[in-house]
N, C-alpha and C positions, 0 to 999 in steps of 0.2 A: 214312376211313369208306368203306364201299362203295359201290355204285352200287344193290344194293338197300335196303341201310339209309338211303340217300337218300332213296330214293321212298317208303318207307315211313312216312313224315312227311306226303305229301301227303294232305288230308280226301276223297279220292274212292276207292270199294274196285276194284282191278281183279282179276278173276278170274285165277287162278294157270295155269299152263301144267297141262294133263293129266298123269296118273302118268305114262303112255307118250309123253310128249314131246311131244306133238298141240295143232296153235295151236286157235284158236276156231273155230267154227263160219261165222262169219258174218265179212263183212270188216271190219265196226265192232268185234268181237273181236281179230281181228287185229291191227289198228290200236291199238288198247287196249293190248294185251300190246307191242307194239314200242317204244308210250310206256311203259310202264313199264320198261323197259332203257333208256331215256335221259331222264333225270329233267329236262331242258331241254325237250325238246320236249313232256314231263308237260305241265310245268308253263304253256307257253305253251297248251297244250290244256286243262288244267284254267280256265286265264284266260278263251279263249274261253266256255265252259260258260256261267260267271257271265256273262259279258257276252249272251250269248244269253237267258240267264233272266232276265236285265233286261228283255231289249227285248220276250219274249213276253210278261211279266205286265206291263208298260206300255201296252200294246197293248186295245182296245179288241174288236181284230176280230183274227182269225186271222193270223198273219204268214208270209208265205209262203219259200221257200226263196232266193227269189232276192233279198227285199227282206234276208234275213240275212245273204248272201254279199258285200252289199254294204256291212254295218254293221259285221261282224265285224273282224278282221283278214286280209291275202292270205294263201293257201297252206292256211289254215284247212279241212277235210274234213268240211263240213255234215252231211253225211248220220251220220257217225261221232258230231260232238257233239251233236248231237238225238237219238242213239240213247242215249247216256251220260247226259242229261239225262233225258232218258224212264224210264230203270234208276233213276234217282236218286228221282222223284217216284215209280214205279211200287207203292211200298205207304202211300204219305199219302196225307192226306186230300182233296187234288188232284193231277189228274193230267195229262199232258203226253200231248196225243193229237192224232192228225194228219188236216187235212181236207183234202184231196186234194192238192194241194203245198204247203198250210202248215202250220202249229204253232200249238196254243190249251193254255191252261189247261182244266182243266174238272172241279166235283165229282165224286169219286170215284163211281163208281155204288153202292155201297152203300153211301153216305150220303146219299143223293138225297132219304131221307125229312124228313131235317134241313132241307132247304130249304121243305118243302111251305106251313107257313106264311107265307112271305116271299114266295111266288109269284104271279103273275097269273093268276087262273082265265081262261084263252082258251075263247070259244067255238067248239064242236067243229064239223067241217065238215062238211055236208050228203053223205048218201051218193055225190050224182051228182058233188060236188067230190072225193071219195077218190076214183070211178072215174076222173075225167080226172087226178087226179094219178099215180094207178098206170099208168095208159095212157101218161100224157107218161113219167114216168119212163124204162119199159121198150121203148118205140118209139119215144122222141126220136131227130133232129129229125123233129117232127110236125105239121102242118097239123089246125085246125080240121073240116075234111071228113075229114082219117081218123080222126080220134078220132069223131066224129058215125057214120063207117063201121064202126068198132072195137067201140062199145057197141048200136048199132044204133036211137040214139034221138037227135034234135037237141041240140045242147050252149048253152045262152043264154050272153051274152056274158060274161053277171053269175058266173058261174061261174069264168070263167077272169080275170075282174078279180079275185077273190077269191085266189085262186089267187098272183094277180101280189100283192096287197097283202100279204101273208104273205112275198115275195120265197122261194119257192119255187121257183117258176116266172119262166120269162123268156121274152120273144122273141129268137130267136137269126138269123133271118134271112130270106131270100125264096124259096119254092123256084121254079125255073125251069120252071115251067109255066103256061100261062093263066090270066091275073089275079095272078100272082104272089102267092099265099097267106102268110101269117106263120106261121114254123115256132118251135114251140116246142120249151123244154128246159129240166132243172133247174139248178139254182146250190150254190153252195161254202153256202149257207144251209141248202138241203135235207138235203145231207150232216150238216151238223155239227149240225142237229135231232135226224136218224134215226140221229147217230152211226155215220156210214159214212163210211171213208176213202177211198174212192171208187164212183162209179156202180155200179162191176162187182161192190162186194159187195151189192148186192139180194139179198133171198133167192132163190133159187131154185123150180125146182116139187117139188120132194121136200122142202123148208122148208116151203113153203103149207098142204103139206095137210098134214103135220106137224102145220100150226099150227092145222090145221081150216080151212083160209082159200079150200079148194078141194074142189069136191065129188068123193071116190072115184069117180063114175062120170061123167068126165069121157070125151068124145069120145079115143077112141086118136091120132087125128091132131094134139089140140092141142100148144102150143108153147108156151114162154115165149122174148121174142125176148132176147139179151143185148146190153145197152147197149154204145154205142160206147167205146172205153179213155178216150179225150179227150173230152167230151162238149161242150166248146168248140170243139173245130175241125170247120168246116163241112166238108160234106159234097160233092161233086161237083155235087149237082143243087142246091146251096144258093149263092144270094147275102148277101155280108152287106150289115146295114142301114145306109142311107146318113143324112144330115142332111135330108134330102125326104123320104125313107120315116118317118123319127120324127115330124115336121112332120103329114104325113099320120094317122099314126095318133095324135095327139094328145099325143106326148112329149117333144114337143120345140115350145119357141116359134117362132112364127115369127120370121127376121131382117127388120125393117124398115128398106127401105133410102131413105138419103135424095134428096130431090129434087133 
């Protein structure tokens, strides 16, 4: 028997090589097409797959790339079987979609309606919580005074406790200037809310007003700023938070030490 009538027993479809001879597009294509000329290493990639869609739908929270590379098997090409798995879910009724370096299940979006009964009506957030969320969002990391500087009105604390109890939002660190301020920034939470795979797909300003979300006659000078690629790694003028600075701001208990 051949080496395609081999593989052609295996339950995973791989896309055929072009009329013109031409591999895929993408390197997870590639990689695809190569397994499929060696029905061993298919087969040890098809294994992987199942063992990955185990560990994501067991998973409570998102699981990230790194925590798979180390569940999997060595040699294994993450990126390749999270793509194959993603192709696999991509027309049921859930789907395999990614929040900024991990991997979640998630209702298909056009069946979202099916859930509506079974969901928790959240209450909706106060207009001046959308503006400091839109603000942190697109000019983290950000200090309390530039957000205050940003909308042009004082921010109450209560706002951005709100903000944090949604786990939206987070403090990410101290910036290096007098009084050392707490700079804020969004979380792997926000994304996979707003279903965004990462920071940098926000919409844009040609999106906003699009969406109406901006008035036409908008100062010629203004800007939309673009978030940082990493929204985790601190920034030059930033410290990160210590066990005293959590202490301080109430997040941490204090250690009692003994006499």
């Amino acid at each position: 028997m051949s080496e395609r009538a081999n593989a052609s027993v295996i339950p995973f479809k791989v896309d055929d090589e072009t009329e013109d001879g031409m591999l895929g597009e993408t390197p997870a294509e590639n990689q695809a097409q190569n397994f499929s000329q060696n029905p061993g290493e298919r087969l040890h990639m098809a294994e992987a797959v199942r063992m990955a869609e185990a560990i994501v739908f067991a998973s409570a929270e998102p699981v990230s790339e790194k925590q798979l590379a180390a569940r999997l098997p060595d040699g294994i090409n993450i990126a390749a079987a999270m793509a194959e798995l993603q192709q696999i879910y991509a027309r049921r009724g859930v789907n395999l979609v990614r929040v900024s370096d991990a991997w979640a299940f998630r209702t298909a979006g056009d069946l979202a309606f099916l859930m509506s009964r079974d969901t928790v009506q959240q209450r909706k957030l106060s207009r001046a919580a959308l503006e400091v969320l839109a603000i942190i969002a697109y000019h983290q990391p950000v200090t309390r005074a530039e957000i205050e500087d940003i909308r042009g009105v004082e921010t109450s604390k209560g706002t951005l406790d709100t903000l944090m109890e949604t786990e939206w939002v987070k403090m990410r660190g101290r910036r290096r200037t007098p009084g050392r301020p707490v700079t804020y920034g969004t979380t792997d939470i926000f994304l996979d809310h707003f279903a965004l795979e990462e920071i940098r797909d926000l919409p844009g300003m040609e999106e906003l007003k699009g969406a109406g979300l901006l008035s036409g006659r908008m100062p010629s000078n203004f800007s939309i700023p673009l978030p940082p690629a990493d929204p985790d790694a601190l920034t030059d003028d930033e410290d990160p938070l210590t066990d005293i600075d959590l202490e301080e701001l109430g997040l941490l208990t204090p250690r009692v030490e003994d006499d």
